[in-house]
DRENPA-3360 file (N, C-alpha, C; in nm, 2 decimals, always signed):
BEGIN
1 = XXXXXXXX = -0.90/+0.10/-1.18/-0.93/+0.03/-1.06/-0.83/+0.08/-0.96 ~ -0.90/+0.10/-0.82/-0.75/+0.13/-0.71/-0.85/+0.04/-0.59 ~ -0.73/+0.05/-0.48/-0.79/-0.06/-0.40/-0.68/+0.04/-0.26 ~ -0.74/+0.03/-0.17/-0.71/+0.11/+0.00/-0.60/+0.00/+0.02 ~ -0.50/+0.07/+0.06/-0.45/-0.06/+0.16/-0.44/+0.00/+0.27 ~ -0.39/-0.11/+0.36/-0.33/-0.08/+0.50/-0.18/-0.09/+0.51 ~ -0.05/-0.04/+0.55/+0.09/-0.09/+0.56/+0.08/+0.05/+0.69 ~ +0.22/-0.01/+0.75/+0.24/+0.09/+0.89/+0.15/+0.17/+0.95;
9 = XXXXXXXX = +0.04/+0.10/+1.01/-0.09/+0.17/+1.05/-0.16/+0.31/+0.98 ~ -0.12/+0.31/+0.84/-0.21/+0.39/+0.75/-0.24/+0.37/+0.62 ~ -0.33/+0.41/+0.62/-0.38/+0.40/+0.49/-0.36/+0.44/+0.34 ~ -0.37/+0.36/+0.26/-0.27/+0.43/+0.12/-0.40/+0.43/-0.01 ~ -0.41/+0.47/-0.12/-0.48/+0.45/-0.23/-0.37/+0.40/-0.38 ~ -0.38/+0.29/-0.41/-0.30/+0.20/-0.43/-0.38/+0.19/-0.56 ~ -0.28/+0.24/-0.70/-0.34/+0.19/-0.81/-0.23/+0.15/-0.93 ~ -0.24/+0.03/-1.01/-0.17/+0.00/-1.10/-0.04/+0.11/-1.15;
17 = XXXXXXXX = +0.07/+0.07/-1.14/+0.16/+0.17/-1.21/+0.23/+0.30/-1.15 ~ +0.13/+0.28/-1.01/+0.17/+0.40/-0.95/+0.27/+0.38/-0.83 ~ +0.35/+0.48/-0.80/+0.43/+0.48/-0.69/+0.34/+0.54/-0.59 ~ +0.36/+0.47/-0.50/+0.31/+0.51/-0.31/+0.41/+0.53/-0.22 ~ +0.47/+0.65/-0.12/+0.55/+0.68/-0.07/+0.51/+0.58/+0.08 ~ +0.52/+0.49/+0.15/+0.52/+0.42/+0.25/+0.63/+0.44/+0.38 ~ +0.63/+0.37/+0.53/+0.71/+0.35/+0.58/+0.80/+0.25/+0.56 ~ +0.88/+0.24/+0.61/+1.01/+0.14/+0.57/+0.95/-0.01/+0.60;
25 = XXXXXXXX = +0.98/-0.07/+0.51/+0.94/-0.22/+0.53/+1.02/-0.29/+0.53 ~ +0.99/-0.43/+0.60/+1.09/-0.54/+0.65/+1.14/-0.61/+0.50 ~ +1.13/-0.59/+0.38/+1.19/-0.64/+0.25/+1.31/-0.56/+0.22 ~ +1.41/-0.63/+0.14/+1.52/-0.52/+0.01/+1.40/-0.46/-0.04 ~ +1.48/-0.38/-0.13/+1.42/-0.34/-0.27/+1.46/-0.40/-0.35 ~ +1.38/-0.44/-0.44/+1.37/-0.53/-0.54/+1.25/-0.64/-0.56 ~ +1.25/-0.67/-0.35/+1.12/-0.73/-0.34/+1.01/-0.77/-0.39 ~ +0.89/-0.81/-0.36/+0.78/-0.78/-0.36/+0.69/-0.85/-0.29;
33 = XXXXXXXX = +0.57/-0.75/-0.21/+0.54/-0.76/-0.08/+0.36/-0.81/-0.09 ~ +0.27/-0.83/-0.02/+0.13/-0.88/-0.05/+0.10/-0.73/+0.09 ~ +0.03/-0.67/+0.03/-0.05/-0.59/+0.11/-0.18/-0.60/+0.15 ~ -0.24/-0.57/+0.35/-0.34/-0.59/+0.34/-0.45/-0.51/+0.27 ~ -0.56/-0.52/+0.20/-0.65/-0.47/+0.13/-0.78/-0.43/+0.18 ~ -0.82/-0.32/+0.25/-0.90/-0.27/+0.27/-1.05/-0.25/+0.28 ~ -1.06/-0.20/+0.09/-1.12/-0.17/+0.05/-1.13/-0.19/-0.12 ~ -1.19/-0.21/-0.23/-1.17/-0.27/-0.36/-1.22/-0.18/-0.41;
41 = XXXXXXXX = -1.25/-0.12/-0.51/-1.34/-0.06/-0.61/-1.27/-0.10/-0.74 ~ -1.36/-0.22/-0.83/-1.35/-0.26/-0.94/-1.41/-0.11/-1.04 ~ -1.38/-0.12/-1.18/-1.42/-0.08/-1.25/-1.57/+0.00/-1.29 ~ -1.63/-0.14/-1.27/-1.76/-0.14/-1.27/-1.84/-0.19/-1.14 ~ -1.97/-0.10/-1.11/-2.03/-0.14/-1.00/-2.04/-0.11/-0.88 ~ -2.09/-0.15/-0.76/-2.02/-0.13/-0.69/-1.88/-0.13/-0.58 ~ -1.82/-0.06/-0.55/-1.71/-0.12/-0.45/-1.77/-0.24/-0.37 ~ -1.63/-0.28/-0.33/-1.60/-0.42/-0.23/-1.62/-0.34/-0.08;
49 = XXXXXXXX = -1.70/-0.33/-0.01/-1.59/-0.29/+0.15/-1.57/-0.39/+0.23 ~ -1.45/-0.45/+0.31/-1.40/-0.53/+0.39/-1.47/-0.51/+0.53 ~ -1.50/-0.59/+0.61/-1.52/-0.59/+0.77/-1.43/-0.64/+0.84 ~ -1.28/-0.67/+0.87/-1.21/-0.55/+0.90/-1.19/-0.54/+0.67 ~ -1.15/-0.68/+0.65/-1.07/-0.73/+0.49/-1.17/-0.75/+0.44 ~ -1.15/-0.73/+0.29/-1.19/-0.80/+0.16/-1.14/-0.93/+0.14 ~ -1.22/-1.03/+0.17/-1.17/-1.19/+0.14/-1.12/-1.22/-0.02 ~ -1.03/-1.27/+0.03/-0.96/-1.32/-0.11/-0.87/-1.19/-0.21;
57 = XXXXXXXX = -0.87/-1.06/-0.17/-0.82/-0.96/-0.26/-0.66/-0.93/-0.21 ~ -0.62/-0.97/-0.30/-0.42/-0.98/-0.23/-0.35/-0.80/-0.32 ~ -0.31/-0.72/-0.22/-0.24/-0.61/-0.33/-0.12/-0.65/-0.33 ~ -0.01/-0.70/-0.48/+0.10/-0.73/-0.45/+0.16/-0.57/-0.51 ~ +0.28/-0.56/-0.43/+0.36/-0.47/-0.42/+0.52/-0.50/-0.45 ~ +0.57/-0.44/-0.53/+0.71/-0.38/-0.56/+0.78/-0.28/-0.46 ~ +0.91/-0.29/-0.38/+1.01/-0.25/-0.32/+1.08/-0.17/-0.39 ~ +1.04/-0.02/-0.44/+1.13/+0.01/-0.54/+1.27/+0.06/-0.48;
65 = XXXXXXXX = +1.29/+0.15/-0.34/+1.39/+0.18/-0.27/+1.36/+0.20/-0.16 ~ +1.49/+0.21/-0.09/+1.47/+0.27/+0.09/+1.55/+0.39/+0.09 ~ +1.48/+0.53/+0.16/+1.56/+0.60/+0.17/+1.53/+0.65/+0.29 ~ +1.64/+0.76/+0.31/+1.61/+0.82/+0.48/+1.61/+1.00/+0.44 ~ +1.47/+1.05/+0.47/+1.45/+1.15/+0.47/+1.58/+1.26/+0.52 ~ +1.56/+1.36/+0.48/+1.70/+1.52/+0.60/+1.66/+1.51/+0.70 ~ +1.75/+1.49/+0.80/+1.76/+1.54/+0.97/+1.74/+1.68/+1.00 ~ +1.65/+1.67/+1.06/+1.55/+1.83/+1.09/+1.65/+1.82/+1.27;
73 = XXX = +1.74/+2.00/+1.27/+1.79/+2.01/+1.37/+1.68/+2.14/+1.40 ~ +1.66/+2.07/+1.55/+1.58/+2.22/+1.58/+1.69/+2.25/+1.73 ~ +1.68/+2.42/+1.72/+1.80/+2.45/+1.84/+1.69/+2.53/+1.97;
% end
């Protein structure tokens, strides 16, 4: 099962167990956050598609860390 979400005006493919590299969010790490959901695709069947959302489909999310990428110097 994976389900689209939406965070920082993009889109992500969001599935159990997996890490998703994101923009910085307003939580610590440790958190855990409700993302909006997109798009659904159960197992079986067909997918869910949202007009903008899927009603009722909550992605909760884990804050694993915040980091800050290398400073790109251009001369």
């Amino acid at each position: 099962m994976y389900a689209i979400v939406r965070t920082g005006g993009r889109q992500y493919r969001a599935e159990p167990g997996k890490v998703i590299d994101v923009e910085k969010l307003p939580v610590e790490a440790g958190d855990t956050i409700d993302l909006e959901t997109l798009l659904v695709a159960p197992d079986e069947g067909d997918p869910l598609i949202g007009h903008p959302l899927v009603e009722g489909v909550v992605v909760h999310a884990t804050v694993v860390e915040h980091y800050r990428a290398k400073k790109i110097l251009i001369w």
